[in-house]
C-alpha positions, 0 to 999 in steps of 0.5 A, spaced: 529 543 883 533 545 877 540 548 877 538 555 875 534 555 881 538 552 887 544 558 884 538 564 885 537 561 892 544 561 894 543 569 891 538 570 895 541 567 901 547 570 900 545 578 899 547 579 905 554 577 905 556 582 910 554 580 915 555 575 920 553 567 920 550 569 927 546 574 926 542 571 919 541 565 924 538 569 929 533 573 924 530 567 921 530 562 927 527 567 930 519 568 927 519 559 927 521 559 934 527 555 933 534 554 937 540 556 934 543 550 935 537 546 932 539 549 925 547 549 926 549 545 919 555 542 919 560 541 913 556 539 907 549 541 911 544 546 909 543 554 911 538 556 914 536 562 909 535 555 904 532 551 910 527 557 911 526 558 904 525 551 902 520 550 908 515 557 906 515 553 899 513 548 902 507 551 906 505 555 900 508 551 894 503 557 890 506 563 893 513 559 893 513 558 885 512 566 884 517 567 889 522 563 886 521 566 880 521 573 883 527 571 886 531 568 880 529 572 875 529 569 868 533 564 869 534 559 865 538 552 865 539 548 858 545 546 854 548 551 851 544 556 854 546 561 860 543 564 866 539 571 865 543 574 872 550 573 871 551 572 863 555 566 863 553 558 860 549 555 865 553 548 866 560 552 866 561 550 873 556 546 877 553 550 883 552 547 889 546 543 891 542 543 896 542 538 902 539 535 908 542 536 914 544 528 917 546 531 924 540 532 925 538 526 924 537 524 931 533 530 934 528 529 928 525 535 929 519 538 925 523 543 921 527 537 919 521 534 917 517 539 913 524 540 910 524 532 907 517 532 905 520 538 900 526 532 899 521 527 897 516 531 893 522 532 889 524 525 888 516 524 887 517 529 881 523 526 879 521 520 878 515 523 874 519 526 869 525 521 869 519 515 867 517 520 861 523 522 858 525 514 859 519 513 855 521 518 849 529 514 849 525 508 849 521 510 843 528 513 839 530 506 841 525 502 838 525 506 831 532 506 830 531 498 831 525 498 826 529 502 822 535 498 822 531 491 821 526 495 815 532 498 812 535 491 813 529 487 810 529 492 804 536 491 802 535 484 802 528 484 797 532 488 793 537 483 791 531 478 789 528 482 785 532 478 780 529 472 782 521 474 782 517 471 776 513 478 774 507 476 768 509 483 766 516 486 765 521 481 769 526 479 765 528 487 765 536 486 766 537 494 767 532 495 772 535 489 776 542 491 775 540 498 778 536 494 784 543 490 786 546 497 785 541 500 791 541 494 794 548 494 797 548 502 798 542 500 803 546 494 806 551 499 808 546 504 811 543 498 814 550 496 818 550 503 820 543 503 823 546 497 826 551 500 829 547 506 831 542 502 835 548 499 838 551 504 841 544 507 843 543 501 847 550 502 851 550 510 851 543 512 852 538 507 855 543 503 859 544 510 864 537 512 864 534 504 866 540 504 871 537 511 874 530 508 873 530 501 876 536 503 882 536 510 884 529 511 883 528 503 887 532 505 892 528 511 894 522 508 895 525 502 899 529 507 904 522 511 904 518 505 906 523 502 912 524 509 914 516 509 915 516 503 919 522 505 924 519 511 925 512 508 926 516 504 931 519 509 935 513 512 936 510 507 939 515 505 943 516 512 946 508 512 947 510 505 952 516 509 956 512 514 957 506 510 960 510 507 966 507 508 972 512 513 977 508 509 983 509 502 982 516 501 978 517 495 975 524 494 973 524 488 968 518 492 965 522 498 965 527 495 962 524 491 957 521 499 955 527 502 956 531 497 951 525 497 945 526 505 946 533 504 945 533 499 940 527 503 935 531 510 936 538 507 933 534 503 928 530 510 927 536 513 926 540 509 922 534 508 917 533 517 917 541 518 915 541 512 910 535 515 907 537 523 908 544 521 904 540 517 899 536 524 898 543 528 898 545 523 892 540 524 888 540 531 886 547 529 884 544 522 880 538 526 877 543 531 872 547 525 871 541 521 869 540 526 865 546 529 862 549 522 860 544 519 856 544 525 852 550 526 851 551 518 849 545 519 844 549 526 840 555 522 840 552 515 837 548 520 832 556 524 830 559 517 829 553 516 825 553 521 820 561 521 820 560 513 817 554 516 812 559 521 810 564 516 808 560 511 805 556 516 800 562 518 797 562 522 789 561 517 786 554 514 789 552 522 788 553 521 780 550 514 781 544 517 784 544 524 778 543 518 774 537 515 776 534 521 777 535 523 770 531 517 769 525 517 774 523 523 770 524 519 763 519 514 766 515 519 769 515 524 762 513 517 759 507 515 764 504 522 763 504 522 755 502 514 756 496 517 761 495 523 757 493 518 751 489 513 755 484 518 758 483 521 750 482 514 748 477 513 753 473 519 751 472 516 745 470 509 748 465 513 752 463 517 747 462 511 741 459 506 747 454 511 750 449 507 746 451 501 748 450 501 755 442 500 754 441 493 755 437 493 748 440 497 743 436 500 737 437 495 732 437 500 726 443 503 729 446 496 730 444 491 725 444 483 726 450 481 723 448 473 720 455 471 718 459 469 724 462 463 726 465 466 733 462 470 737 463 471 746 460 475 752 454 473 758 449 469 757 445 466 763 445 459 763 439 456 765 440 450 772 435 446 774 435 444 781 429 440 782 422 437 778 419 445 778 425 450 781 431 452 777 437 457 777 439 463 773 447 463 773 451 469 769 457 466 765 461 468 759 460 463 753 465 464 748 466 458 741 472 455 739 471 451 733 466 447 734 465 447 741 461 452 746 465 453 752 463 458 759 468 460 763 466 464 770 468 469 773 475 469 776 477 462 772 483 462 768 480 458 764 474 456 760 471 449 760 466 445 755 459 447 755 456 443 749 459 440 742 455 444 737 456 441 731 451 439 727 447 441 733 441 445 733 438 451 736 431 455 736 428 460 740 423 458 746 420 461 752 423 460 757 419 462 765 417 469 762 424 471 761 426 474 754 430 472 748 431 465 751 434 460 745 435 452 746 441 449 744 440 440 743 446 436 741 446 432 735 444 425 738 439 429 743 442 427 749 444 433 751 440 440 750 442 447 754 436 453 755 441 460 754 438 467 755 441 473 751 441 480 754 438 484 747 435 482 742 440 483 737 445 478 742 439 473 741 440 473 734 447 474 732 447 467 737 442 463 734 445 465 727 453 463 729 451 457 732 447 455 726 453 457 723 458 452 726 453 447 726 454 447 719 460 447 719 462 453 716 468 455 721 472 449 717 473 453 711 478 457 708 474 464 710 469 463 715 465 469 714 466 469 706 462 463 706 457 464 712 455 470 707 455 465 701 450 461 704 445 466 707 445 470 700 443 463 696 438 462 701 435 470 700 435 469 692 432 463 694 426 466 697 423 470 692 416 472 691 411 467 687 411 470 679 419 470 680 420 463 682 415 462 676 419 465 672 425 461 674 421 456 671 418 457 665 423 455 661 421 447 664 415 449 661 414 446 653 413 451 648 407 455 647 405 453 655 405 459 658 402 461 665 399 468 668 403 469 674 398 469 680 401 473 687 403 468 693 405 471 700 409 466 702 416 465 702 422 460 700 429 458 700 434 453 699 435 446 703 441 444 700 440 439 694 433 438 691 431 431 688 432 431 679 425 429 679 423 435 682 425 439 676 420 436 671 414 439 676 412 445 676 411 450 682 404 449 682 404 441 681 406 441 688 404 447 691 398 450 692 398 457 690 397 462 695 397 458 700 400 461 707 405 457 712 403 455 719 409 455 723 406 454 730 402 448 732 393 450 733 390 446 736 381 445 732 380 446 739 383 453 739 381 454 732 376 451 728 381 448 721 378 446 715 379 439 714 382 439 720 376 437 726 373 433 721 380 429 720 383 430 726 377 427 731 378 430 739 384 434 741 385 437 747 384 431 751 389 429 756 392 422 754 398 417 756 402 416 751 403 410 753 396 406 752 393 408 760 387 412 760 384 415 767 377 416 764 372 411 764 371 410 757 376 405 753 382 409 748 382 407 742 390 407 743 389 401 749 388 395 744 394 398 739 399 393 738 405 399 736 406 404 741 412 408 740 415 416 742 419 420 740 420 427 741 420 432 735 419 440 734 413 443 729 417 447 724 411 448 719 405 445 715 402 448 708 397 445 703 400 442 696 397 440 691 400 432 690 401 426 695 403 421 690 411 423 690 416 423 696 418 430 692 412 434 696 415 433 702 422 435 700 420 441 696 415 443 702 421 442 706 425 447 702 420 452 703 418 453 710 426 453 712 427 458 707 422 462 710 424 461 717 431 464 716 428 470 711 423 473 716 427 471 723 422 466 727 426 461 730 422 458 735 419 452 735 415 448 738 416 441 742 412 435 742 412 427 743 409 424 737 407 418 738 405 412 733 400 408 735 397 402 728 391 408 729 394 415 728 399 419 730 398 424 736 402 430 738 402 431 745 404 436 749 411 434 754 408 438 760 401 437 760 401 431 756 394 434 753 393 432 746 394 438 741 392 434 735 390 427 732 392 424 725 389 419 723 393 413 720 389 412 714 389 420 712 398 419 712 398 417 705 406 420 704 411 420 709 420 421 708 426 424 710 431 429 707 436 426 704 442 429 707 439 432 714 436 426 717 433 430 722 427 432 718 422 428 717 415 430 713 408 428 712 403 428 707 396 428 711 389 427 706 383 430 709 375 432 706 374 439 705 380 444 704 377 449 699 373 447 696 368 441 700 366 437 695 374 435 694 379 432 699 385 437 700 393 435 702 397 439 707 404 437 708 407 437 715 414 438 716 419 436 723 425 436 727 427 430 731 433 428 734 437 424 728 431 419 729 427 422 722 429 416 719 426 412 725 420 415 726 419 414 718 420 407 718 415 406 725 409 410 722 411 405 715 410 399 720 404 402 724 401 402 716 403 395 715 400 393 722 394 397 720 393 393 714 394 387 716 389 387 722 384 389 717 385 383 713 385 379 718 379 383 721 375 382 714 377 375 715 374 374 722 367 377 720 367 372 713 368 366 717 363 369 723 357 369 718 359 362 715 358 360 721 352 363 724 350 360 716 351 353 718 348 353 725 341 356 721 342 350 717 343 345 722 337 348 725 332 346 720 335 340 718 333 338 726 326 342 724 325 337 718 327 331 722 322 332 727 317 333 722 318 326 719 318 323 726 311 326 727 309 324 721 310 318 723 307 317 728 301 319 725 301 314 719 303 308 725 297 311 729 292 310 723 294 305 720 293 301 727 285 304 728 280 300 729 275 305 728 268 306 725 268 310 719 266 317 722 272 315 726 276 314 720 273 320 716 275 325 722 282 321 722 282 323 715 280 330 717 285 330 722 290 328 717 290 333 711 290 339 716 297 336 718 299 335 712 296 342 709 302 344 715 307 340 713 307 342 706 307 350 709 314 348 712 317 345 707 316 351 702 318 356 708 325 351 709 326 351 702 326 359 701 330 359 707 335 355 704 336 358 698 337 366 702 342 362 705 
């Protein structure tokens, strides 16, 4: 109950001052029926005008809130406020507080019941409200400890400011001098906050907890014993009152009388206990509340005096200074952003075409000429016999390394060694502009995929580049682009490069130009020799250029199917064959391979000198680089003392067949000893009635030289196995002429014996003379036989 409130019922009360006590007593103990001396108040003791109008709110607490409203007016009780009915402060003199009556204790009455129901719902509220405002007092309490430590823990970052390592902008002295500044003004305000909390602590919260976990504790408990007393009282005087009036029994009477006694003290001393503790809390309730509040303003006043003599003027000027330079910052940042936001403009503008993953190529040309280059490439991961995996990494070089850095490294790792590697287009799982790159010794090789066309290329032209070594000159780009255009004056139509070479030509020998389609360029140094042939010494005019490997399964080829025999058969490289029928290659002797790329065939006009292949060479290369073909097909070439087979690495089907007696010429370039070639003779070509000679151009891994030398001794071999073949067959047929001769010796021997015989038996007859002509008969004939075989024998010996 507030204080306003219990001043408009002592009002109320007392309106009627002018008459007596007696006569209010009697007008409101009449309609309840209850006895003056029920309701007589000692010192201290409520009036009945309270008393009645304390129980009517009770009994209607509806129509009691209206009629205390009523009955004070607009009262209100705040600090600083005042009462509406008398016009003076609310707190200028505390007004009287109502009480319950202790001396009514022992008669325990209903008024007096009903009137401490009012007390304990009171309390109830009380206690309600006074957990609430603990709860706000607690949560100010708990922010101005946060706020002490946070301010505290701010001041402390500050003064470590000096001792970050920031990548960018750390070692900037002004602002770490500045920091330092703050950070003691903060450390000052951190020990007031300190302070603040202190004294909320012991001012605010200490009165308010006491009031909470005592007073409000002590209520409860008096409440609770109270209820037990009473509860035993009752049934004490319910047994007293059950005792028989016929047959007494003194001891029970006695031991009844004795629990009476004993129940209603302890009821009563418990009621009185509990009514004073009542009495005490209307005065401990505004205690509670006024004492924490002032505790808190005085913590507050004492706050801001310390603040106030701690930002003095000179802090003030410190502070007008750091703001004239937050708007120095500020002013630059927005001219800094300002110029951010046009450049990126211009960038959206002037990358709009670049945002297609393949631009036009018209708009963006190829730039051949460089030695570095960087951005995303996917880089092909096998992770089994027939699975692999696509990984994104951005490749960069560095002199003659490839380097990959994924995403969120620090830095980059070595990819692959580039120098004097090699690098050509492939198709790669039915991906596009996919490019393989092999190392110089060929034991390590990479399949890489660009995101455009114009990537695609610009990556194989660079690593050509650094292949070549380019990038270790002077000026890289300068020399790359020297490079490229010798090799496009180099590859020029045929009448140009004729005439080049009409000044070899003895005088009065002229040519008519004849048009070839094809193209050339340079390969680095030709042979001396080569400049006393003429163009058309060494190849065919109008000849055109196989850049991909056809099979005369696929394609009937002149002067090929007659040469090459049986192709797209599988076949074992190593002499096994799943067939039923033997291979030719199982009884050879050389079995050796390796791993080349087709670059190129065409037909030549000679076969007799190593110049052929050079020049072809130079030719097929130059035309790769002027009209862009850079893939090249990979195949096992393997060399057996019977021909050359190119087989495919995955199906092992054998795309072509070179007869060994056909390859009349073979060499290596002089310089790149990857390039190798040979010179193939076949029947037909252009015309049938003549033999024609196509040159065959590869790329192996540094083994040029090698296979030179195993086709050289798989000739050899060949060679000698002939001889030793037709020497086989020679000593076969002296043979099979001795055993005839023997035959016939042993013929004429069994004549002779016959003869004989025949004399031995004629001479020892002993018969008539008819016996002895029949004898004679006999002989003749044999003899006639005898003289036939003979000539028989003497024809065959001279045969023989």
């Amino acid at each position: 109950m507030s204080a306003c409130s219990h001043l408009s019922v002592e009002r109320a009360v007392g309106k009627g001052s002018s008459r007596s006590a007696p006569q209010r007593d009697r007008r409101l103990s009449e309609p309840m029926g209850v006895p003056e001396a029920g309701l007589t108040g000692l010192g201290g003791g409520i009036s009945r005008a309270a008393a009645a109008e304390l129980l009517a709110r009770a009994a209607a607490p509806a129509r009691g809130r209206a009629g205390s409203a009523a009955a004070g007016g607009a009262v209100r009780g705040a600090v600083g406020g005042c009462c509406v009915s008398c016009r003076r402060p609310a707190f200028a003199k505390m007004p009287g507080i109502d009480k319950l009556p202790i001396e009514e204790t022992l008669e325990d009455s209903p008024q007096t019941r009903s009137l401490l129901g009012v007390f304990e719902e009171d309390a109830t509220a009380i206690s309600n409200y006074m957990n609430q405002l603990y709860q706000a007092m607690h949560r100010i309490y708990d922010a101005q400890n946060e706020l002490s430590a946070a301010t505290h823990l701010t001041s402390k970052l500050l003064k470590e400011y000096e001792k970050q390592r920031f990548p960018l902008g750390g070692d900037d002295e002004v602002m770490s001098s500045t920091l330092q500044q703050f950070s003691k003004v903060i450390d000052e305000l951190s020990s007031c906050h300190a302070v603040l909390s202190t004294q909320l602590a012991d001012a605010m919260m200490f009165p308010i907890s006491q009031f909470k976990e005592r007073d409000l504790k002590e209520i409860l408990t008096l409440k609770e014993v109270f209820q037990i007393a009473s509860n035993d009282h009752d049934a004490a005087i319910n047994r007293y009152s059950r005792l028989s009036k016929k047959r007494e029994n003194d001891k029970v009477k006695y031991e009844v009388t004795e629990d009476v006694y004993t129940s209603r003290k302890k009821q009563h001393q418990t009621m009185m206990h509990y009514f004073c503790a009542l009495n005490t809390l209307q005065y401990k309730k505004k205690i509670a509340l006024l004492e924490p509040l002032l505790g808190y303003m005085q913590a507050q006043i004492s706050f801001f005096k310390m603040g106030s003599e701690n930002l003095n003027g000179q802090l003030e000027e410190f502070l007008a200074n750091i703001g004239t330079s937050v708007q120095n910052v500020r002013r630059e940042m927005d001219g800094d952003v300002e110029n951010m936001q046009q450049t990126i403009e211009d960038l959206e503008v002037a990358s709009d075409p670049l945002y297609v993953p393949d631009p036009d190529p018209t708009k963006f040309p190829v730039n051949r000429n460089l030695t570095r280059k960087a951005g995303y490439l996917n880089a092909r991961n096998k992770t089994g016999l027939v699975s692999s995996t696509w990984d994104r990494q951005f490749y960069f070089t560095q002199g003659g390394n490839l380097m990959s850095q994924a995403r969120g490294d620090v830095a980059g790792g070595l990819a692959m060694d580039i120098d004097n590697c090699s690098v050509m287009a492939v198709d790669c799982e039915d991906r596009r502009y996919c490019f393989q790159i092999t190392s110089f010794d060929g034991k390590k090789s990479s399949i890489l995929q660009a995101e455009s066309k114009k990537d695609h290329e610009e990556w194989i032209c660079t690593i050509n580049n650094i292949s070549k070594q380019i990038y270790l000159s002077e000026n890289p780009e300068e020399t790359a682009a020297r490079v490229n255009q010798s090799a496009l004056e180099a590859v020029t139509p045929s009448p140009s490069f004729q005439q080049r070479h009409e000044s070899l030509r003895p005088a009065g020998q002229s040519r008519p130009p004849t048009a070839r389609t094809s193209s050339s360029g340079s390969l680095g140094s030709e042979s001396t020799n080569l400049a006393s042939l003429s163009l058309d010494s060494l190849v065919a005019p109008d000849t055109p250029i196989q850049f991909d490997i056809i099979s005369p399964v696929c394609e009937d080829q002149p002067g090929q199917t007659k040469a090459f025999g049986q192709g797209g058969r599988r076949t074992n490289p190593f002499g096994e064959s799943g067939g039923s029928t033997k291979s030719e290659t199982e009884d050879s002797i050389l079995h050796q391979l390796f791993i080349v790329r087709f670059l190129g065939s065409m037909e030549v006009k000679s076969d007799d000198h190593p110049d052929v292949v050079y020049e072809t060479m130079r030719q097929i290369l130059a035309a790769r680089a002027i009209h862009n073909i850079f893939r090249m097909t990979e195949s096992h070439l393997l060399v057996t003392c019977d021909c050359l087979k190119l087989i495919d690495p995955q199906t092992q089907v054998t795309r072509l067949t070179f007869p060994l007696p056909c390859v009349v010429l073979y060499a290596t370039h002089q310089e790149n000893k990857r390039l190798f070639g040979f010179v193939l003779r076949t029947a037909g070509g252009r015309s049938e009635s003549s033999l024609s000679s196509i040159c065959y151009i590869f790329e192996s891994n540094n083994e040029g030289e090698k296979i030179c030398d195993s086709v050289g001794l798989a000739k050899q071999i060949a060679l000698h196995a002939e001889l030793d073949r037709r020497a086989s067959e020679k000593q076969k047929e002296i043979e099979r002429v001795k055993e005839k001769q023997q035959k016939e010796l042993s013929k004429q021997k069994q004549i002779e014996k016959d003869l004989e015989e025949q004399s031995r038996l004629i001479a020892a007859s002993s018969r008539p003379n008819q016996a002895g002509s029949e004898c004679q008969l006999v002989l003749s004939s044999s003899q006639s036989e005898e003289s036939d075989l003979g000539e028989e024998g003497k024809k065959r010996e001279s045969e023989a």
